[in-house]
C-alpha positions in Angstrom: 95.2 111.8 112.0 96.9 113.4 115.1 95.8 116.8 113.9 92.4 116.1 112.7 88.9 117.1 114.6 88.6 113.8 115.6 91.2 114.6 118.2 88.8 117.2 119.7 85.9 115.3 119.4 87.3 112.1 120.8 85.9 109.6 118.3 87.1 106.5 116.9 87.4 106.9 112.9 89.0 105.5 110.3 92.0 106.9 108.1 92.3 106.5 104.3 95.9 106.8 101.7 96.0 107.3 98.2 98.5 107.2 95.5 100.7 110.4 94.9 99.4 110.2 91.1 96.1 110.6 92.7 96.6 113.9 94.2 96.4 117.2 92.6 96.4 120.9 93.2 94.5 121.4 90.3 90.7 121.6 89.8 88.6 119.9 86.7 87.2 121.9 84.1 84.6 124.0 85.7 85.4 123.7 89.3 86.8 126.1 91.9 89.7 124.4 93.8 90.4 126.9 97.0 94.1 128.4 97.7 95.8 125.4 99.5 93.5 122.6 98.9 94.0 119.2 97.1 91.7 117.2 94.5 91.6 113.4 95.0 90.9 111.7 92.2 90.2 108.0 92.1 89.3 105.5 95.1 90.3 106.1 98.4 92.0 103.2 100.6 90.3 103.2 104.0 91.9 101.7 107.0 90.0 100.0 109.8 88.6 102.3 112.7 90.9 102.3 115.4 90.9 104.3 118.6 93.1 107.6 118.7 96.6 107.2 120.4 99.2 109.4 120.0 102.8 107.5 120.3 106.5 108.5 120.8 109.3 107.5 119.1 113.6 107.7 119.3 115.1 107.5 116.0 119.1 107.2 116.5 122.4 106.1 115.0 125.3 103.8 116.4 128.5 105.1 115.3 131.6 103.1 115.6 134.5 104.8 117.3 136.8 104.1 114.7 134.6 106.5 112.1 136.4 109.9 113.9 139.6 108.2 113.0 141.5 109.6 110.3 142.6 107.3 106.9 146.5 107.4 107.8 145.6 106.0 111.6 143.5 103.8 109.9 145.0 102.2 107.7 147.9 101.1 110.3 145.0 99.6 112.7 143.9 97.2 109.3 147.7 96.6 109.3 147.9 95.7 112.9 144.5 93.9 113.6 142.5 92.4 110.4 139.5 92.1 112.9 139.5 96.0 112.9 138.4 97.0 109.8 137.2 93.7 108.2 139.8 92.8 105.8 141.7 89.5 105.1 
Protein backbone atom coordinates (compact mmCIF):
# COMPACT_ATOMS: atom_id res chain seq x y z
CA UNK A 1 0.00 0.00 0.00
CA UNK A 2 2.92 2.55 0.70
CA UNK A 3 3.32 2.96 -3.04
CA UNK A 4 -0.14 2.93 -4.19
CA UNK A 5 -2.23 6.29 -5.40
CA UNK A 6 -3.89 6.27 -2.38
CA UNK A 7 -0.77 7.81 -1.05
CA UNK A 8 -1.18 10.83 -3.35
CA UNK A 9 -4.68 11.04 -2.93
CA UNK A 10 -4.72 10.85 0.81
CA UNK A 11 -7.67 8.45 1.27
CA UNK A 12 -8.43 5.81 3.65
CA UNK A 13 -8.81 2.38 1.67
CA UNK A 14 -8.61 -1.01 2.26
CA UNK A 15 -5.82 -3.61 1.23
CA UNK A 16 -6.60 -7.15 -0.02
CA UNK A 17 -3.93 -10.73 -0.08
CA UNK A 18 -4.36 -13.68 -1.99
CA UNK A 19 -2.83 -17.11 -2.20
CA UNK A 20 0.48 -17.46 -4.34
CA UNK A 21 -1.56 -20.40 -6.30
CA UNK A 22 -3.87 -17.54 -7.12
CA UNK A 23 -1.56 -15.48 -9.00
CA UNK A 24 -0.46 -15.77 -12.51
CA UNK A 25 1.44 -14.20 -15.32
CA UNK A 26 -0.54 -15.81 -17.60
CA UNK A 27 -3.84 -14.80 -19.37
CA UNK A 28 -7.03 -17.13 -20.07
CA UNK A 29 -7.87 -18.34 -23.37
CA UNK A 30 -8.75 -15.30 -25.32
CA UNK A 31 -7.40 -12.48 -23.23
CA UNK A 32 -4.59 -10.09 -23.56
CA UNK A 33 -2.47 -10.06 -20.33
CA UNK A 34 0.03 -6.77 -20.76
CA UNK A 35 3.97 -7.10 -20.33
CA UNK A 36 4.35 -7.06 -16.44
CA UNK A 37 0.96 -7.53 -15.21
CA UNK A 38 -0.59 -10.40 -13.03
CA UNK A 39 -4.08 -12.32 -13.32
CA UNK A 40 -5.84 -13.04 -10.00
CA UNK A 41 -7.89 -15.65 -10.14
CA UNK A 42 -10.28 -16.58 -7.36
CA UNK A 43 -11.59 -14.35 -4.25
CA UNK A 44 -9.77 -11.66 -3.00
CA UNK A 45 -9.19 -11.30 0.96
CA UNK A 46 -9.97 -7.61 1.84
CA UNK A 47 -8.65 -6.14 4.98
CA UNK A 48 -10.57 -3.48 6.95
CA UNK A 49 -9.97 0.29 5.80
CA UNK A 50 -7.50 1.79 7.75
CA UNK A 51 -5.82 5.18 7.59
CA UNK A 52 -2.39 5.45 5.72
CA UNK A 53 0.75 5.39 7.99
CA UNK A 54 3.99 4.73 6.89
CA UNK A 55 6.17 3.08 9.85
CA UNK A 56 9.90 2.33 10.63
CA UNK A 57 11.50 -0.44 11.68
CA UNK A 58 15.25 -1.85 13.13
CA UNK A 59 15.80 -5.45 12.41
CA UNK A 60 19.11 -6.56 14.32
CA UNK A 61 21.10 -9.52 15.75
CA UNK A 62 22.74 -10.06 19.25
CA UNK A 63 25.91 -11.93 18.86
CA UNK A 64 27.65 -13.46 21.76
CA UNK A 65 31.29 -12.48 22.06
CA UNK A 66 32.37 -15.87 22.32
CA UNK A 67 31.14 -16.56 18.44
CA UNK A 68 34.65 -14.69 17.06
CA UNK A 69 36.34 -17.24 19.26
CA UNK A 70 38.06 -19.88 17.56
CA UNK A 71 37.14 -23.95 18.38
CA UNK A 72 40.72 -24.66 20.06
CA UNK A 73 40.11 -21.42 22.48
CA UNK A 74 36.89 -22.81 22.90
CA UNK A 75 36.96 -25.72 23.80
CA UNK A 76 39.46 -24.84 26.80
CA UNK A 77 36.73 -22.16 28.11
CA UNK A 78 34.01 -25.38 28.24
CA UNK A 79 36.86 -27.06 30.06
CA UNK A 80 37.43 -24.23 32.38
CA UNK A 81 33.81 -22.83 33.02
CA UNK A 82 30.70 -25.33 32.15
CA UNK A 83 28.51 -22.08 32.39
CA UNK A 84 30.45 -20.92 29.23
CA UNK A 85 29.26 -22.95 26.65
CA UNK A 86 26.35 -24.77 28.22
CA UNK A 87 27.59 -28.21 28.84
CA UNK A 88 27.58 -30.49 31.94
Amino acid sequence: MCRSQAWDAKIVTSAWWVHAQQVSKTAPSGEYLPTGSFMIRGRKNFLPPHPLVMGLSFLFKLVCPLTSVSFTHLSALCRCSDKVCGTK
